[in-house]
N, C-alpha and C positions, 0 to 999 in steps of 0.2 A: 222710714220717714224721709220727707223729699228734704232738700240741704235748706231750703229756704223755710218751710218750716220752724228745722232745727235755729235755724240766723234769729225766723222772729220768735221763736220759745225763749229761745236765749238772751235777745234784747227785754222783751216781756220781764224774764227775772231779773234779770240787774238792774230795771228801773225800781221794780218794786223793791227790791234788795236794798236798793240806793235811796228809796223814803224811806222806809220799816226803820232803817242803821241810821240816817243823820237826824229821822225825830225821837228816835230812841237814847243816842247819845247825846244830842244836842239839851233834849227835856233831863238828864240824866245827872248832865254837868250845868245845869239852871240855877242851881241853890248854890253853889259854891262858886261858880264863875258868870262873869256880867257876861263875856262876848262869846259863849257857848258853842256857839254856831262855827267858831272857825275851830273846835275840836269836831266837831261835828260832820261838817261837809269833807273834810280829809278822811276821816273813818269812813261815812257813809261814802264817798269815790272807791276806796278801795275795798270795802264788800261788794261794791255794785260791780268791778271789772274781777274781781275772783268769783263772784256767782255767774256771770257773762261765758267766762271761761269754763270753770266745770262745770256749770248745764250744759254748752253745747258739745265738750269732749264726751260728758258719761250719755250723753244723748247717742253722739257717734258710735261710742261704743257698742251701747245695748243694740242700736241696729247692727252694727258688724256681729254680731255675736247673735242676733236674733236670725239671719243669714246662716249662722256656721264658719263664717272667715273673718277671726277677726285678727288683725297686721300687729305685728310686733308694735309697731308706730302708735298704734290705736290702745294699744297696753300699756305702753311706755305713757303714752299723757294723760291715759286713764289715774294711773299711778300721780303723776304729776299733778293734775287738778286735784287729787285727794290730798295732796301736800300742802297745798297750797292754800285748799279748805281748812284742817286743821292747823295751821299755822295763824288764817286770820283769828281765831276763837282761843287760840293760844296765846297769841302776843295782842288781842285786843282784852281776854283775863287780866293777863299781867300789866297791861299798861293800869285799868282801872286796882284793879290791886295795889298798886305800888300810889295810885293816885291818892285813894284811900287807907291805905296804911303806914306810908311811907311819906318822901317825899314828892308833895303832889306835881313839880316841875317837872321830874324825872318821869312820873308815871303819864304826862301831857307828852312831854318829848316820843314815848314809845309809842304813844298812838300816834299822832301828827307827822312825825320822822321814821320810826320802827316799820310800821307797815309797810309803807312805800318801800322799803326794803329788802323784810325780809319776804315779800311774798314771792318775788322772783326767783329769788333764792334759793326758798323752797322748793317751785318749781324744778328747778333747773335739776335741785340734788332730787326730788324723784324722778324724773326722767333720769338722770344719770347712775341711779341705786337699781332701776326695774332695768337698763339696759344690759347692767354687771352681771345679774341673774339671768339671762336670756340663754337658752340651750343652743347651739350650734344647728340644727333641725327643729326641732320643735317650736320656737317662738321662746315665749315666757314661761315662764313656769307657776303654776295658780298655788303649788303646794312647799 
């Protein structure tokens, strides 16, 4: 797949990623909060730039690998976007979790605040977790 493809696949999902998430959460926190919208539009921003991202890495990848060469580099952020995927669906659980079971401030703070945070983060510690495992010759390691 040509790279520009890949650019507008990946711009394609993060818009739609970025309505699906801010009318989902926005209609979500409707009944319990008047101004919805501003939990909303910060969740739906940061689903829309972590689906941007791991569409166009595991895009990349599957072409390096559908080739037979796929770069350490290309594994490493393989790994990375997957981190960074299960981390938005982890800390946006837990934010509504804590929103509804708990203290609803705290559980608005993790979304609003949390996100923007840790999803970098995540990133970063998978890249830096799949670079630890990397063989000296071989690349990464699948097993």
């Amino acid at each position: 797949m040509d790279t520009h493809v890949r650019i507008v696949v990946a711009l394609v999902f993060g818009v739609v990623t970025f309505a699906v998430t801010t009318v989902v959460v926005t209609a979500g926190f409707e009944p319990g909060i008047e101004f919805s919208l501003l939990i909303g539009l910060p969740v739906g921003v940061s689903g829309s730039l972590t689906a941007l991202f791991a569409s166009y890495v595991l895009l990349w990848h599957r072409d390096q690998a559908a080739a037979g060469t796929v770069s350490g580099r290309a594994a490493r952020l393989q790994l990375a976007a997957l981190a960074a995927v299960a981390d938005f669906f982890v800390v946006t659980a837990a934010g509504v979790a804590l929103y509804t079971l708990a203290d609803g401030s705290m559980g608005i703070g993790l979304l609003v605040a949390g996100l923007p945070v840790t999803l970098p983060l995540a990133a970063v510690v998978g890249y830096l977790a799949a670079g630890r495992r990397r063989r000296e010759q071989d690349g990464l390691r699948t097993q």
